[in-house]
C-alpha positions as CSV (number, residue, x, y, z in Angstrom):
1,X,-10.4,-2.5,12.7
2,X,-6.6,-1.9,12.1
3,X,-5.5,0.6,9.8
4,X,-1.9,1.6,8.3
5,X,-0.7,3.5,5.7
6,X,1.9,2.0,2.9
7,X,4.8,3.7,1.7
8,X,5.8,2.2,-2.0
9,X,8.5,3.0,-3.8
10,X,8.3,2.0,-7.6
11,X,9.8,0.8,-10.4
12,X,11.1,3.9,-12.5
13,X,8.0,5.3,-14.5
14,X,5.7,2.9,-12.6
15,X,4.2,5.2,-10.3
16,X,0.5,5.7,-11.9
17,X,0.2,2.4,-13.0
18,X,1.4,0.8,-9.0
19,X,-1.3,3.3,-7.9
20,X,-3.9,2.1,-10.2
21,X,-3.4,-1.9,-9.0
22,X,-2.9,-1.0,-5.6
23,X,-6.4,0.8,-5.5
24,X,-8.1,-1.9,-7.1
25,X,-7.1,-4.3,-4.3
26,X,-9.4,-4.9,-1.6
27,X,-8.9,-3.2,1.9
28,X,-7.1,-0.5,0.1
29,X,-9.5,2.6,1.6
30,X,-6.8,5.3,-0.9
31,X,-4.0,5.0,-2.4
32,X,-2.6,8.2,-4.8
33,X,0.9,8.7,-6.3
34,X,3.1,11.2,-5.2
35,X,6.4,12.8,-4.9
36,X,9.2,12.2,-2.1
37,X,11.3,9.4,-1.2
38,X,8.2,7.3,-1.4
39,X,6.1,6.9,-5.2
40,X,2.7,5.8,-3.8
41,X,1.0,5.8,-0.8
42,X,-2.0,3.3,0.0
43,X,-4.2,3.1,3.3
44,X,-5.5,-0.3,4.2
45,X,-7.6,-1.5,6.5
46,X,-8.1,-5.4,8.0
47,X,-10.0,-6.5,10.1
48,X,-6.9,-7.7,12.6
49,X,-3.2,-6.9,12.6
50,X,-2.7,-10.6,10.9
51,X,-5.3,-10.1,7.9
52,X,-3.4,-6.5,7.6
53,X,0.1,-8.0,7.4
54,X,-1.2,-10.6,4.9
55,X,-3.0,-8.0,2.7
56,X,0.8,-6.2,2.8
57,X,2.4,-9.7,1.7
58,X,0.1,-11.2,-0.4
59,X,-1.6,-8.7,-2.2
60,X,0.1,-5.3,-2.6
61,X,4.1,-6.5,-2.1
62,X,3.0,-8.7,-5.6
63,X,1.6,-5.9,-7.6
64,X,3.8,-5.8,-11.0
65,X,6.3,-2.8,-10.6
66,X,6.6,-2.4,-6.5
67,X,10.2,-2.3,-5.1
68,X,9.9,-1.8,-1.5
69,X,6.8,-1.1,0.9
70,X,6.9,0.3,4.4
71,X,3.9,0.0,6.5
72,X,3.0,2.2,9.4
73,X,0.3,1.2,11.5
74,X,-2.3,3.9,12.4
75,X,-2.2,3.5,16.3
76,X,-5.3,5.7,17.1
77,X,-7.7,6.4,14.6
């Protein structure tokens, strides 16, 4: 199982309502909105580093509202 967390900046005022989608998506294990450079921050999991990167791309990068993402990989869980 490979695990990362997601670092999402937002559309101004978008925040909640990226956190809300994002959470809803499946292989998203959190995801809460905070404050700091980054507006949300999701952990995923997949069940390789491919299905992982394709969660990232297909699902969460398309959420309404989502500027930039950064992922960072957990390395040991």
């Amino acid at each position: 199982m490979v695990q990362a967390y997601i670092l999402i900046q937002a559309d101004l005022g978008k925040a909640t309502a990226v956190a809300a989608a994002v959470r809803e998506i499946p292989g998203v294990t959190s995801c809460d909105d905070v404050t700091g450079p980054y507006d949300v921050i999701a952990r995923a999991e997949a069940e390789t580093l491919d299905a992982l990167g394709s969660l990232v791309v297909a699902k969460i990068q398309e959420t309404a509202g989502i500027m930039r993402t950064l992922t960072c990989t957990v390395v040991h869980p």
